[in-house]
N, CA, C and O atoms as a Tripos MOL2 file, in Angstrom:
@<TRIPOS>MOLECULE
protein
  268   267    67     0     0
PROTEIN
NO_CHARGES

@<TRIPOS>ATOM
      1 N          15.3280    3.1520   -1.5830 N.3       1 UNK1
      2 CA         14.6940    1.8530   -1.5680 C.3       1 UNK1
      3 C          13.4230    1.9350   -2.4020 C.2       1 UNK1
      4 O          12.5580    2.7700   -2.1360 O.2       1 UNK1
      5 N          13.2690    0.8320   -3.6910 N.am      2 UNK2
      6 CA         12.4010    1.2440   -4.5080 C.3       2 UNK2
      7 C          11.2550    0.2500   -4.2900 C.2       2 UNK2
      8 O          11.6460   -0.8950   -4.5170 O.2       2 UNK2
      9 N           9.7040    0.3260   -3.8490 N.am      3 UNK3
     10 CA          8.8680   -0.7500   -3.3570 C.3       3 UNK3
     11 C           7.5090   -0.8730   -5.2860 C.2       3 UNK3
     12 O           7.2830   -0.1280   -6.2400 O.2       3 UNK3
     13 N           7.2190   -1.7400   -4.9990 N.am      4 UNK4
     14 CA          6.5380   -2.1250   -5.9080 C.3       4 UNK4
     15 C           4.9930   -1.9350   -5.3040 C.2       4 UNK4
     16 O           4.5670   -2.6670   -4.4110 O.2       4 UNK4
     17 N           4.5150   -1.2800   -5.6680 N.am      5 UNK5
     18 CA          2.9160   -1.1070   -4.9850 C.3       5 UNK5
     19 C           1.7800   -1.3720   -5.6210 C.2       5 UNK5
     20 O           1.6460   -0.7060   -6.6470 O.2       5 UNK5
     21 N           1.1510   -1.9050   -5.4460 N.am      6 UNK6
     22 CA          0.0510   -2.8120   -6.7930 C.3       6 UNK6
     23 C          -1.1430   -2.2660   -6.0300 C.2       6 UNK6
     24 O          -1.2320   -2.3150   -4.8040 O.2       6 UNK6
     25 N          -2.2470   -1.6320   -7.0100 N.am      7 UNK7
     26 CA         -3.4190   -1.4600   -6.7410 C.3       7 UNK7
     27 C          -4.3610   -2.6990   -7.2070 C.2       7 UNK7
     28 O          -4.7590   -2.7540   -8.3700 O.2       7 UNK7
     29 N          -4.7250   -3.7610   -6.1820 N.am      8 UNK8
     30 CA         -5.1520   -5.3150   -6.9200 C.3       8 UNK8
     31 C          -6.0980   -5.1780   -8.1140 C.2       8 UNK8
     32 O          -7.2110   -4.6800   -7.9460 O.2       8 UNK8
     33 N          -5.7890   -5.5040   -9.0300 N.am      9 UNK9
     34 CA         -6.8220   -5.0160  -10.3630 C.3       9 UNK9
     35 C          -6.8660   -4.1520  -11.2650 C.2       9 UNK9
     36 O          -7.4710   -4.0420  -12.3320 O.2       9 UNK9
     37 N          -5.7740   -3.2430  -10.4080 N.am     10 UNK10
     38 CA         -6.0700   -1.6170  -11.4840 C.3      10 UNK10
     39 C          -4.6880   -1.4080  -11.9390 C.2      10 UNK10
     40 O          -4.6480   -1.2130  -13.1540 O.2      10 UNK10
     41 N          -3.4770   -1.3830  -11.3260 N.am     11 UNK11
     42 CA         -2.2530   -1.0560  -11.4860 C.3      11 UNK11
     43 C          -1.0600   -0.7370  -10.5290 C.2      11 UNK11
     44 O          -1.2800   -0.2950   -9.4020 O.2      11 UNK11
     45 N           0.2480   -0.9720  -11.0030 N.am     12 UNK12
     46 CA          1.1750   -1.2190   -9.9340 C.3      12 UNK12
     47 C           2.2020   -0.0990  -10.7400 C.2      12 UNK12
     48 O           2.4370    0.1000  -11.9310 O.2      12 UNK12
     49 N           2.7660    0.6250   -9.2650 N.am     13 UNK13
     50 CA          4.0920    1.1070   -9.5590 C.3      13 UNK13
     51 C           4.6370    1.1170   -9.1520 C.2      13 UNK13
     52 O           4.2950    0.7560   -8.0260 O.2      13 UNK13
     53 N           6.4860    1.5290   -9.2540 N.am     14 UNK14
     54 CA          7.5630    1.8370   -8.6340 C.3      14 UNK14
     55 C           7.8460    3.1800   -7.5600 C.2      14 UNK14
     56 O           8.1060    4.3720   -7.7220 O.2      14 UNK14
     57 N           7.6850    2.4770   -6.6450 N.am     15 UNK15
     58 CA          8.0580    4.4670   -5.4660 C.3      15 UNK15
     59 C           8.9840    3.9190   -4.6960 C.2      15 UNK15
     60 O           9.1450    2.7640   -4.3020 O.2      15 UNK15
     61 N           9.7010    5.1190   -4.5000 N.am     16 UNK16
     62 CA         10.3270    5.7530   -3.7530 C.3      16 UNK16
     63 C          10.2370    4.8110   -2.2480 C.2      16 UNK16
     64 O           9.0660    4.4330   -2.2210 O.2      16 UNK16
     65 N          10.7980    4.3870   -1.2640 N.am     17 UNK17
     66 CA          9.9920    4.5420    0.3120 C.3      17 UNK17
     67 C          10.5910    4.9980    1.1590 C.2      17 UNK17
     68 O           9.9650    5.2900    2.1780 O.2      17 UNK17
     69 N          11.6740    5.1880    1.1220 N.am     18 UNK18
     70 CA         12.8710    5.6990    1.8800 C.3      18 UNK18
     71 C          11.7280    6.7450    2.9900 C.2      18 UNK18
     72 O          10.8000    7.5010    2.7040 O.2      18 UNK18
     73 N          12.2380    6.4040    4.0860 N.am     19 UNK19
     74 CA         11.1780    7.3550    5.2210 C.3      19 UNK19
     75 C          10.2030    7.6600    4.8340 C.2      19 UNK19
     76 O           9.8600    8.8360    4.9530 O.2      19 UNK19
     77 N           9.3820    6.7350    4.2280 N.am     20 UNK20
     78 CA          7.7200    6.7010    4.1530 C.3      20 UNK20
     79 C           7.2750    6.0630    4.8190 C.2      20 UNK20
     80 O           7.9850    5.1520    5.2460 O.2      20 UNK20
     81 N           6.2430    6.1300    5.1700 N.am     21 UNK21
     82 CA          5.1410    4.9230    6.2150 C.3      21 UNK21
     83 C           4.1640    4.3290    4.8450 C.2      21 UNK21
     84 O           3.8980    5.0660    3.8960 O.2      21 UNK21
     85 N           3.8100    3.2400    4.9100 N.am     22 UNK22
     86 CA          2.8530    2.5740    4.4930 C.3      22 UNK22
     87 C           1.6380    3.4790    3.6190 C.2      22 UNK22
     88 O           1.4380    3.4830    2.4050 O.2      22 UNK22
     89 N           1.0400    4.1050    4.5190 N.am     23 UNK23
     90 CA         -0.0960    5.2670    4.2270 C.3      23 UNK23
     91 C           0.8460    6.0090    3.6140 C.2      23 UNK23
     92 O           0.5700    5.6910    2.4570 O.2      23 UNK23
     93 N           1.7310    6.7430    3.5140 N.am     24 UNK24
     94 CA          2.2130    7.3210    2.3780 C.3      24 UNK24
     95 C           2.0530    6.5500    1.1190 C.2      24 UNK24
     96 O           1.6130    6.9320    0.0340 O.2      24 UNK24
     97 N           2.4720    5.4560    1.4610 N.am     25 UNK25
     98 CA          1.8500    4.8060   -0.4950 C.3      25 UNK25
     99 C           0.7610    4.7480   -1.2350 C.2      25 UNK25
    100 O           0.6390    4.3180   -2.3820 O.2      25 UNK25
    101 N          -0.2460    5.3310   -0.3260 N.am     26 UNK26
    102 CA         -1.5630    5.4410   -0.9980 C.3      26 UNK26
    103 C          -1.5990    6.5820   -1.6630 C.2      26 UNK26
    104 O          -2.6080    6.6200   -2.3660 O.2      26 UNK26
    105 N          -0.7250    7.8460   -1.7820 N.am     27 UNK27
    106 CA         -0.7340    9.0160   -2.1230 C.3      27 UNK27
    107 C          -0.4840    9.1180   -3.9450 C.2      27 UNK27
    108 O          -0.7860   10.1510   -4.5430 O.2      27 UNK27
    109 N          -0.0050    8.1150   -4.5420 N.am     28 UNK28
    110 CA         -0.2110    7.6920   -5.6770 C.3      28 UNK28
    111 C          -1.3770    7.3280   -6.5700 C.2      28 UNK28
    112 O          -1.5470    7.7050   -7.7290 O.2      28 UNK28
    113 N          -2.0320    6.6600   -5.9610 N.am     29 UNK29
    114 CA         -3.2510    6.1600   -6.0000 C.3      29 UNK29
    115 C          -4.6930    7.1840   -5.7890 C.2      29 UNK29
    116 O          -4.1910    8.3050   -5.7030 O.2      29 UNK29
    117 N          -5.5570    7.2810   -5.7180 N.am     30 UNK30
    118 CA         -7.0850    8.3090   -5.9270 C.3      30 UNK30
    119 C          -7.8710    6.9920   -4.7510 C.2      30 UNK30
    120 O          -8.9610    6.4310   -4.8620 O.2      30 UNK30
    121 N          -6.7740    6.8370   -3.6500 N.am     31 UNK31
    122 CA         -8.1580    6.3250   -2.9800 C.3      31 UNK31
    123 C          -7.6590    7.0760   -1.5630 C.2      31 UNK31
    124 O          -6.7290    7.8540   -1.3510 O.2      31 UNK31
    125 N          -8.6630    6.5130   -0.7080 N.am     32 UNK32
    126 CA         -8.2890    6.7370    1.0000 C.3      32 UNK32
    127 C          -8.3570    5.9460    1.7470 C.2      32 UNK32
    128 O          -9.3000    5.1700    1.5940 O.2      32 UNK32
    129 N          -7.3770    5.6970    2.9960 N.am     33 UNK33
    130 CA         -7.1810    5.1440    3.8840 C.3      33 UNK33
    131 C          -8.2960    3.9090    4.1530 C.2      33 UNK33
    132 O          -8.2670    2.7050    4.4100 O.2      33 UNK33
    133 N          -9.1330    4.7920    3.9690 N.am     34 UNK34
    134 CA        -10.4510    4.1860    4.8580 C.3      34 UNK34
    135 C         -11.0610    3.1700    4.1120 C.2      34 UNK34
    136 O         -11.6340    2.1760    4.5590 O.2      34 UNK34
    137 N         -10.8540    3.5760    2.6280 N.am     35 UNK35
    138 CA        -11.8830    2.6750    1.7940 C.3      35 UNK35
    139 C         -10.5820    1.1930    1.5270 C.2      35 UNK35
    140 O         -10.9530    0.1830    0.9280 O.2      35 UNK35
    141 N          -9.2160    1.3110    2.0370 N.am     36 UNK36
    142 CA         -8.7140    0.2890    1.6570 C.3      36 UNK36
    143 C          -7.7440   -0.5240    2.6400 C.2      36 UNK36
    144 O          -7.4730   -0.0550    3.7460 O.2      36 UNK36
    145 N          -7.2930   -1.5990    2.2670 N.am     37 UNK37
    146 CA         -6.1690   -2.1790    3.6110 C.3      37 UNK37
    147 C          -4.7140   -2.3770    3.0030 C.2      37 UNK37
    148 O          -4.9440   -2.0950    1.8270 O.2      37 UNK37
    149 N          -4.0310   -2.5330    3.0340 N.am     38 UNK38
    150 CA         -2.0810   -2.5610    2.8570 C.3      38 UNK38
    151 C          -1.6420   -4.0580    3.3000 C.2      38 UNK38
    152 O          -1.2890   -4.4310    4.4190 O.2      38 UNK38
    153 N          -1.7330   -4.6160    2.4130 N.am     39 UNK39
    154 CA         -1.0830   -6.5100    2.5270 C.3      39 UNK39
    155 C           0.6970   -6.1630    2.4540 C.2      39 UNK39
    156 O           1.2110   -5.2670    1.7840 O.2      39 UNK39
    157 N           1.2030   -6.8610    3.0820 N.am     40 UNK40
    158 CA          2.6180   -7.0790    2.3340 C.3      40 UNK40
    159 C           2.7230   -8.5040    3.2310 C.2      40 UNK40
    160 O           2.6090   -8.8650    4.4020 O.2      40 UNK40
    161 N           3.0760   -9.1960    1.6230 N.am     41 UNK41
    162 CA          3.3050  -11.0520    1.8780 C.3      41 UNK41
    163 C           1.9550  -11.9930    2.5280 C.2      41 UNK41
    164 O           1.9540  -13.1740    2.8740 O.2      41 UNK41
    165 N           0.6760  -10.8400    2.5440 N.am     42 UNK42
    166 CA         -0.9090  -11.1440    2.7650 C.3      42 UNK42
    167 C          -1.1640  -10.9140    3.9070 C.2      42 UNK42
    168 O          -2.3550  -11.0620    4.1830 O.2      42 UNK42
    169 N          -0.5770  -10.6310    4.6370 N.am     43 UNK43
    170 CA         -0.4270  -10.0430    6.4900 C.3      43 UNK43
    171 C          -0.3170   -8.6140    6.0090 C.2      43 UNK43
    172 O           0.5550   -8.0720    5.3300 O.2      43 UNK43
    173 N          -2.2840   -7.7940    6.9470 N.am     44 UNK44
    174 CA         -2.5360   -6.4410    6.8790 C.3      44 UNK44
    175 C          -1.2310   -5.5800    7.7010 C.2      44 UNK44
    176 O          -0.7130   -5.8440    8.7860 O.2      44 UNK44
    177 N          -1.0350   -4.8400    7.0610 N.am     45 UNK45
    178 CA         -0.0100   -3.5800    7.8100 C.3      45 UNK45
    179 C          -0.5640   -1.9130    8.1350 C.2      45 UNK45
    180 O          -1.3070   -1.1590    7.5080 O.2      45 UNK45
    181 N          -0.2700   -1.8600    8.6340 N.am     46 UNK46
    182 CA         -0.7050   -0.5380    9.9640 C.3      46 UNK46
    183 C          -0.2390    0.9620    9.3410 C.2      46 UNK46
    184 O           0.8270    1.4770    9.6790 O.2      46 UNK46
    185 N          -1.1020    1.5500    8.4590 N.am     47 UNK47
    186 CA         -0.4670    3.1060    7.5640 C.3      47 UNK47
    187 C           0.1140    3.8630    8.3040 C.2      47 UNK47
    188 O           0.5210    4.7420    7.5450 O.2      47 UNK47
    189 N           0.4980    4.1620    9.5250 N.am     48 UNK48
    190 CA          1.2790    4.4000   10.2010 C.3      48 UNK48
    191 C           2.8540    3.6030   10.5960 C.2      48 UNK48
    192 O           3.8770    4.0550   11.1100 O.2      48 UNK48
    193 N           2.6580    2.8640   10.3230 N.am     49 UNK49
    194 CA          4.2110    2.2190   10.1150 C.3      49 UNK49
    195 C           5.3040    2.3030    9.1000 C.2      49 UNK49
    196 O           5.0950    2.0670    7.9100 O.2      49 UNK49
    197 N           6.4730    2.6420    9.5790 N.am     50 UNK50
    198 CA          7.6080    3.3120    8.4190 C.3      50 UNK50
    199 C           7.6490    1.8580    7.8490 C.2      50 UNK50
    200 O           7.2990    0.7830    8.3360 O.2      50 UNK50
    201 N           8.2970    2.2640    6.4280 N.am     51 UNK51
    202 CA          8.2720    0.6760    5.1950 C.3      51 UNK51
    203 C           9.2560    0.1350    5.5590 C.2      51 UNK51
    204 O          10.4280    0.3770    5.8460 O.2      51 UNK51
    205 N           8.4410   -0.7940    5.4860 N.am     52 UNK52
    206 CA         10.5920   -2.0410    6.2760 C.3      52 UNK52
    207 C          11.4970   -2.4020    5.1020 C.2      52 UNK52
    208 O          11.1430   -3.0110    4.0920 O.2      52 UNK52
    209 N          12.7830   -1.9110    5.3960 N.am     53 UNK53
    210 CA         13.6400   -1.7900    4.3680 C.3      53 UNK53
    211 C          13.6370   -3.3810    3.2280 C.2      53 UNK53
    212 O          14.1480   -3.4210    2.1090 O.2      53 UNK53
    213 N          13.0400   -4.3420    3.8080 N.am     54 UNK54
    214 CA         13.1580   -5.9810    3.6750 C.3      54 UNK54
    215 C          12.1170   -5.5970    2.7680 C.2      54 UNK54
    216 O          12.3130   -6.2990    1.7770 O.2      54 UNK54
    217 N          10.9770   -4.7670    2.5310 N.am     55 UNK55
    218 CA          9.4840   -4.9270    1.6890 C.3      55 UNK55
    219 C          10.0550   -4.9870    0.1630 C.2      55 UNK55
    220 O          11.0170   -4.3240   -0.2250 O.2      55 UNK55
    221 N           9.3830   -5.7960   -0.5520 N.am     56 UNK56
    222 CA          9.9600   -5.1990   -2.3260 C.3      56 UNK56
    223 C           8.0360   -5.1390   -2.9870 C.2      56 UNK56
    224 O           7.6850   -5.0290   -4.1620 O.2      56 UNK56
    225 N           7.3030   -5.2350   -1.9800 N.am     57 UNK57
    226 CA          5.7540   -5.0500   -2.8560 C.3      57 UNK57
    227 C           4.9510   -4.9570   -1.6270 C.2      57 UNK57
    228 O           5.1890   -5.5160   -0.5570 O.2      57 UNK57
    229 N           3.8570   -4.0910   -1.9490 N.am     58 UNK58
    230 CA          2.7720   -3.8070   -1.1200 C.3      58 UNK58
    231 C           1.7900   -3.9930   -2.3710 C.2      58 UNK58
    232 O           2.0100   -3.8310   -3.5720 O.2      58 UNK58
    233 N           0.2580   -4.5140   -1.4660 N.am     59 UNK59
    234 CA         -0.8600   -4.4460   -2.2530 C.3      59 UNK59
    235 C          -1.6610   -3.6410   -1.0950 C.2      59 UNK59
    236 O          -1.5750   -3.6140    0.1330 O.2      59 UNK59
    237 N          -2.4280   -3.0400   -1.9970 N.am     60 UNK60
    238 CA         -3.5410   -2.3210   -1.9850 C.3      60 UNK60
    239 C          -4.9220   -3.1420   -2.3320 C.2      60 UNK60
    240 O          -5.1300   -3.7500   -3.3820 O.2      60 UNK60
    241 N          -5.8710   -3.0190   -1.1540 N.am     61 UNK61
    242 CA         -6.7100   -3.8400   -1.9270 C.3      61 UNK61
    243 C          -7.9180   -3.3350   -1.2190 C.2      61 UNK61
    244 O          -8.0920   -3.2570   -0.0030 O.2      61 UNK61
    245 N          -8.6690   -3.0280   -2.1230 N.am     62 UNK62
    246 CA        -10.1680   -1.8720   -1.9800 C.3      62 UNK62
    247 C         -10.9570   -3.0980   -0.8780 C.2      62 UNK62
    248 O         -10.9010   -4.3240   -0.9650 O.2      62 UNK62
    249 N         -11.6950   -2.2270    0.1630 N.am     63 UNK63
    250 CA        -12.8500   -2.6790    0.6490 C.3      63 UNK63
    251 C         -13.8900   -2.5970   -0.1420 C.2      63 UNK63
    252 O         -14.0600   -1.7280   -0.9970 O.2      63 UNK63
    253 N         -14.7430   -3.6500    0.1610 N.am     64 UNK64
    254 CA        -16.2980   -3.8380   -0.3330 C.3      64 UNK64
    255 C         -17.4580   -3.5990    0.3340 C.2      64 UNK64
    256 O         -18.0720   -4.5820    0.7480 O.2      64 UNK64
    257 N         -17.9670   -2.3340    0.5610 N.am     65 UNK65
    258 CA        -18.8980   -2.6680    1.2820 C.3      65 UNK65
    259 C         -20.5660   -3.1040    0.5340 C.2      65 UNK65
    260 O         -21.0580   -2.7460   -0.5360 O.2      65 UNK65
    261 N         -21.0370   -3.8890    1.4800 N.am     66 UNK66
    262 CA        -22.5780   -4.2820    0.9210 C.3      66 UNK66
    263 C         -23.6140   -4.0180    1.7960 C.2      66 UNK66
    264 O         -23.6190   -3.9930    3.0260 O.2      66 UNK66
    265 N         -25.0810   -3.6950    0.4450 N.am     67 UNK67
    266 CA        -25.5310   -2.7930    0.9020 C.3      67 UNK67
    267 C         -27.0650   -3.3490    0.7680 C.2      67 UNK67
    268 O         -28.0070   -2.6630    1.1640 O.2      67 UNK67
@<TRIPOS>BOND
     1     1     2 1
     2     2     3 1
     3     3     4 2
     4     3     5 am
     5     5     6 1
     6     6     7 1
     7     7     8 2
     8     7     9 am
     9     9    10 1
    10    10    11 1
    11    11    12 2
    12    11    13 am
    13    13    14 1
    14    14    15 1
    15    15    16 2
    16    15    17 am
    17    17    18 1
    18    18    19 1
    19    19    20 2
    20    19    21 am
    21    21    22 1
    22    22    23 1
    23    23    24 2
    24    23    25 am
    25    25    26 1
    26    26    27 1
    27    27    28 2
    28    27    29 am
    29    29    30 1
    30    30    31 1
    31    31    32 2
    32    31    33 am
    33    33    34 1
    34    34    35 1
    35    35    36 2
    36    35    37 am
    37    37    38 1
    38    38    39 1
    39    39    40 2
    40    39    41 am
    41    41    42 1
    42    42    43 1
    43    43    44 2
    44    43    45 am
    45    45    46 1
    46    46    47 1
    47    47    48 2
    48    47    49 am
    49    49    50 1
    50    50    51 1
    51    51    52 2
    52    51    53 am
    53    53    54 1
    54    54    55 1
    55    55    56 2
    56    55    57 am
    57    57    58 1
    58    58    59 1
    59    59    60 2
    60    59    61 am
    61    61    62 1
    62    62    63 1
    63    63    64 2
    64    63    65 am
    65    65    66 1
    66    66    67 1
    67    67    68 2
    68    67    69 am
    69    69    70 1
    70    70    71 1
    71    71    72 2
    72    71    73 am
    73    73    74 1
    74    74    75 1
    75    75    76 2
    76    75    77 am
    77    77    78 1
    78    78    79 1
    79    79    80 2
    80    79    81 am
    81    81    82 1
    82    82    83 1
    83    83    84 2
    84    83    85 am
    85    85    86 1
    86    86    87 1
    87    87    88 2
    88    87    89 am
    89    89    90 1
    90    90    91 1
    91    91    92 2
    92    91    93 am
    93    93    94 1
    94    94    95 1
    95    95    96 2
    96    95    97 am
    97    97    98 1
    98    98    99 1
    99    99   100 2
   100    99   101 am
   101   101   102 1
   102   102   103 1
   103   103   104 2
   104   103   105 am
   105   105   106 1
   106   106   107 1
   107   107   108 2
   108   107   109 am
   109   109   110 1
   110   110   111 1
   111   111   112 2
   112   111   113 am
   113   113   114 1
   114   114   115 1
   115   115   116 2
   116   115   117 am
   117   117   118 1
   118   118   119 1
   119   119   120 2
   120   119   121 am
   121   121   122 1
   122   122   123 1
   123   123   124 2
   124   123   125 am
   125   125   126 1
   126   126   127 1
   127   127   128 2
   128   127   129 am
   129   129   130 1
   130   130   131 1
   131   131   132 2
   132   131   133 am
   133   133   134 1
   134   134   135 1
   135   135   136 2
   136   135   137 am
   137   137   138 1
   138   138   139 1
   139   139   140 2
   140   139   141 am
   141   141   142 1
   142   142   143 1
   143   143   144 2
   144   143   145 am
   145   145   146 1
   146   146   147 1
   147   147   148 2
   148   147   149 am
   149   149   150 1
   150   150   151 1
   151   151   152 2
   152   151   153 am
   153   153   154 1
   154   154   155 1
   155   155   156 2
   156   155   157 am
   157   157   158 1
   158   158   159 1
   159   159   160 2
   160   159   161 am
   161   161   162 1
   162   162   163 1
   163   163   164 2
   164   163   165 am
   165   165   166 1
   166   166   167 1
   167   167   168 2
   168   167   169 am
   169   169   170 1
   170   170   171 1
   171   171   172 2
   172   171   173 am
   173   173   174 1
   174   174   175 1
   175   175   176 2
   176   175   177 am
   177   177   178 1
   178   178   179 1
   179   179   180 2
   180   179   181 am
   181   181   182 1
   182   182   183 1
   183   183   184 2
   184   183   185 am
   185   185   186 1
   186   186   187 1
   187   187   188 2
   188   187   189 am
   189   189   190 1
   190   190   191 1
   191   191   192 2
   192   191   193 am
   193   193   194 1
   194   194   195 1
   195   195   196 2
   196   195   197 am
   197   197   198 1
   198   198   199 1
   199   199   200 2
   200   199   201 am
   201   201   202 1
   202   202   203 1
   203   203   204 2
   204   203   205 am
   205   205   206 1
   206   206   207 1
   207   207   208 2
   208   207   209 am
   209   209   210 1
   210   210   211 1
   211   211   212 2
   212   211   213 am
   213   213   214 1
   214   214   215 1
   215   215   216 2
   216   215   217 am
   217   217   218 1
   218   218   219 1
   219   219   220 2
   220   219   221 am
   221   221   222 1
   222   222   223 1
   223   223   224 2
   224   223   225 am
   225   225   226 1
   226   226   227 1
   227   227   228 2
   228   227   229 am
   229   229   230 1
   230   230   231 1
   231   231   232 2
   232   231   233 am
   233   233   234 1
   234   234   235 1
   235   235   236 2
   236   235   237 am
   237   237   238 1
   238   238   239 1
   239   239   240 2
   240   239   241 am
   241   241   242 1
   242   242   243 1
   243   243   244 2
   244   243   245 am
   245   245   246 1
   246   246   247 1
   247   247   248 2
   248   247   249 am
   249   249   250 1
   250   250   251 1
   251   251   252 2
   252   251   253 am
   253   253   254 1
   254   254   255 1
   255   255   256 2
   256   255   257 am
   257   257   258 1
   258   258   259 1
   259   259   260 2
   260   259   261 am
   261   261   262 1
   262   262   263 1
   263   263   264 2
   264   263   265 am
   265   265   266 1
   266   266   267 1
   267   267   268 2
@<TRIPOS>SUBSTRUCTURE
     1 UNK1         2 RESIDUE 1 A UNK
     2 UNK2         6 RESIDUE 1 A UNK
     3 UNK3        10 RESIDUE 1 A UNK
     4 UNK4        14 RESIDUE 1 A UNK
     5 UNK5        18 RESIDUE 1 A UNK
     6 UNK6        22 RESIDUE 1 A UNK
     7 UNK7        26 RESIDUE 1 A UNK
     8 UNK8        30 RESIDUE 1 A UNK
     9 UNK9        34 RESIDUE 1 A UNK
    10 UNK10       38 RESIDUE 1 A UNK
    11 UNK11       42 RESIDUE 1 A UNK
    12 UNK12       46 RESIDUE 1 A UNK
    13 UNK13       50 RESIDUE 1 A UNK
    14 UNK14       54 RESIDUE 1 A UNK
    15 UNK15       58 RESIDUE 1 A UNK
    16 UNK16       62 RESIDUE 1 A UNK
    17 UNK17       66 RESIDUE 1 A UNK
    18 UNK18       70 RESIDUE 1 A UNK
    19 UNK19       74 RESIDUE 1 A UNK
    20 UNK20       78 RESIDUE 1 A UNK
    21 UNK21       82 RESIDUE 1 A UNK
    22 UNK22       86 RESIDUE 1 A UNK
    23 UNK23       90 RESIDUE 1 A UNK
    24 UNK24       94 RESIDUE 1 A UNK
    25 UNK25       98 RESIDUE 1 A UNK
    26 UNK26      102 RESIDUE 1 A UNK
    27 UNK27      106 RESIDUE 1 A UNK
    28 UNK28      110 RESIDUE 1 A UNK
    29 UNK29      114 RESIDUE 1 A UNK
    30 UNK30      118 RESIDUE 1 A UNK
    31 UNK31      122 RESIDUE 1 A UNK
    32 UNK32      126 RESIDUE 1 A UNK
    33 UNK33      130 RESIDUE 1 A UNK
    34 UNK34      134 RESIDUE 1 A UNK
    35 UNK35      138 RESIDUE 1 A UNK
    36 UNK36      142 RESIDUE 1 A UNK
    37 UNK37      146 RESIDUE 1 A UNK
    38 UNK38      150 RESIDUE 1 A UNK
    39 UNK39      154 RESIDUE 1 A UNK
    40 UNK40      158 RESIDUE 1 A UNK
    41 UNK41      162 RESIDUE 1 A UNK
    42 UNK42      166 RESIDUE 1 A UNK
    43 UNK43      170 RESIDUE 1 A UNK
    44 UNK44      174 RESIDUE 1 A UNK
    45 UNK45      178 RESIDUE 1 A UNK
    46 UNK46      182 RESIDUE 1 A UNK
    47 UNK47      186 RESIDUE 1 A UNK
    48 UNK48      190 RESIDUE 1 A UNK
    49 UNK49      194 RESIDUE 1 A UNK
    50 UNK50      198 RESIDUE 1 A UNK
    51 UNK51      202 RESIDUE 1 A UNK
    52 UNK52      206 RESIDUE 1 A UNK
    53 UNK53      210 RESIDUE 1 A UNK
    54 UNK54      214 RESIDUE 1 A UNK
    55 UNK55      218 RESIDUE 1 A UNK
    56 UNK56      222 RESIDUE 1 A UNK
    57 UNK57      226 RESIDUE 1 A UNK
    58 UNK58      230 RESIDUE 1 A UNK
    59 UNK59      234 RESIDUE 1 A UNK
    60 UNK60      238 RESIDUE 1 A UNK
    61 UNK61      242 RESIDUE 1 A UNK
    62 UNK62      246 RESIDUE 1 A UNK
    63 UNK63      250 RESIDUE 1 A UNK
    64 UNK64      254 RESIDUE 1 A UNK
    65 UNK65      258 RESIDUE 1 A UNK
    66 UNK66      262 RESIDUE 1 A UNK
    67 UNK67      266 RESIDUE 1 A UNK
């Protein structure tokens, strides 16, 4: 199952998800958990949750913090 994963702004690719969780898709990407959240269809999803076979795109989308 091939998901489309978009880093909002920077770039999107094709992976793999077959028995991945969510937080596995960040492993592509140079960020962490912490600094970001996982939309699919704009409803946040839980990096612990396996990818639902129904997903065809996840976004990634950096927190902001201010300072």
């Amino acid at each position: 199952m091939s998901v489309t994963v978009e880093l909002v702004g920077e770039e999107q690719i094709e992976v793999d998800a077959d028995g991945r969780t969510y937080g596995d898709l960040l492993e592509s990407f140079d960020v962490s958990q912490h600094e970001v959240s996982l939309l699919v269809d704009g409803s946040p999803v839980p990096e612990d949750k396996p990818v639902d076979s129904t997903v065809e795109r996840v976004q990634i989308i950096r927190l902001i913090k201010g300072g």
